[in-house]
Structures are given as C-alpha cells and as structure tokens.
C-alpha positions as CSV (number, residue, x, y, z in Angstrom):
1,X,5.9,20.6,-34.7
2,X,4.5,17.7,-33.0
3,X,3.6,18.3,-29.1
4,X,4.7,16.2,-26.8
5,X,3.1,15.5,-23.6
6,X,4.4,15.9,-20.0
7,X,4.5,12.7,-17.8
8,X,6.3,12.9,-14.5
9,X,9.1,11.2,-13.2
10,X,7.2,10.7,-9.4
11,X,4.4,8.3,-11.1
12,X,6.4,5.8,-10.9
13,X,6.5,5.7,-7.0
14,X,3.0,5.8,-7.0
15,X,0.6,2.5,-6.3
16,X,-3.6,2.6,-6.2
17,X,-4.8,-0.5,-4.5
18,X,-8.6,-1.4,-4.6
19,X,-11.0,-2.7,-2.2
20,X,-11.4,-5.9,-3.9
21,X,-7.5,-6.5,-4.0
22,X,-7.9,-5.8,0.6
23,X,-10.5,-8.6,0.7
24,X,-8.7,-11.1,-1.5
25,X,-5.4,-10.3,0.8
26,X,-7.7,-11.5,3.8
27,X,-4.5,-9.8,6.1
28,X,-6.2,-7.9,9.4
29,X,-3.3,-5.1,9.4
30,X,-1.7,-4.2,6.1
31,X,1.0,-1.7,5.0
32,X,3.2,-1.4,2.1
33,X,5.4,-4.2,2.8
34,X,2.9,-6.6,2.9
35,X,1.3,-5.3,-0.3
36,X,4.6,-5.6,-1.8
37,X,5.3,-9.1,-1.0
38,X,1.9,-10.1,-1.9
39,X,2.8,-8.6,-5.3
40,X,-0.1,-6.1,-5.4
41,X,2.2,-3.3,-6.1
42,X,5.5,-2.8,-7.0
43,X,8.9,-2.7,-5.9
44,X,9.6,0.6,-6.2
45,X,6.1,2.2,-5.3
46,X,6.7,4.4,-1.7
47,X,2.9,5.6,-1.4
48,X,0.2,4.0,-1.9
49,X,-3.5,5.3,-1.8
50,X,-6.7,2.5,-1.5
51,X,-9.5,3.4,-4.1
52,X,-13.0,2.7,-3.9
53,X,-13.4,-0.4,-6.3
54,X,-15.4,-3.6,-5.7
55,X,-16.6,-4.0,-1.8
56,X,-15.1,-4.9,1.5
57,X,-16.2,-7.0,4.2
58,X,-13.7,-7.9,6.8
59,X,-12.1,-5.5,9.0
60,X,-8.7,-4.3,8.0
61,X,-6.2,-2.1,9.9
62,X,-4.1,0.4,7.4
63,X,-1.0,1.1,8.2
64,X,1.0,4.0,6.4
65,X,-1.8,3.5,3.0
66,X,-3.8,6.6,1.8
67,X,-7.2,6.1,0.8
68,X,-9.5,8.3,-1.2
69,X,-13.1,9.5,0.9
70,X,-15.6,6.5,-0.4
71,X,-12.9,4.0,0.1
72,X,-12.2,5.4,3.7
73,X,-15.7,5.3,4.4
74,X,-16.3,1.5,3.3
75,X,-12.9,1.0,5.5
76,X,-14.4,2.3,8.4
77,X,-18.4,0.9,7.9
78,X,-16.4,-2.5,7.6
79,X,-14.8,-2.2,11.2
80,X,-11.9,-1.3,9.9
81,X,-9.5,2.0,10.6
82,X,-6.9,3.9,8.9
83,X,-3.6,4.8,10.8
C-alpha cells in the first residue's frame, strides 16, 4: 500500500516573514495587521515568526511577531525591539 504523509491542519495559520520583506515595508512599528494589509501574508495566518533572510537596516518595533534567534539579533543590532 502506498503511504501517505501527514500534513497538519494548523499550517495554514502559520506565516514566516523575512528581513528583506521588514525593510521593503519601511513601517517603524509593525504587527500582523499591517503585514496583512500590506499583503505579506495571508488572510487567515494568526502567528507569524520573522526569519533571518536578506538584511535589515532601519529600526523596526514588532508588535505581537515571533522571530527566530539570528533574525532577533539583526532586529535588535538595527535599533529595533521585539514586544
């Protein structure tokens, strides 16, 4: 019998943003809402986690966004903090 693979039903409410995607936004707070209308993630994404992709320069205040370590620390060498 073929096997079949699991994928679960939570993925979909899951978003990664990346550094890059911050600086092109060019927004000094950001939370999901503004992500969302910016069309970075999608409608139905509830948390959302920063990855450490590309390079950030401005500071940028996180509101209610997960980020993994190396994104957190380019975050917070840029000026910026997570809340």
């Amino acid at each position: 019998l073929p096997k079949r693979g699991f994928k679960s039903q939570s993925l979909k409410f899951n978003a990664e943003v990346t550094l890059s995607a911050l600086e092109q936004l060019g927004l000094p707070e950001v939370d999901v809402l503004a992500l969302k209308q910016a069309g970075l993630i999608g409608e139905l994404a509830k948390v959302v986690k920063v990855i450490k992709t590309g390079s950030l320069t401005k500071a940028v205040k996180l509101t209610g966004i997960g980020a993994t370590a190396g994104a957190k620390a380019a975050i917070e060498a840029a000026g910026g903090s997570l809340a």
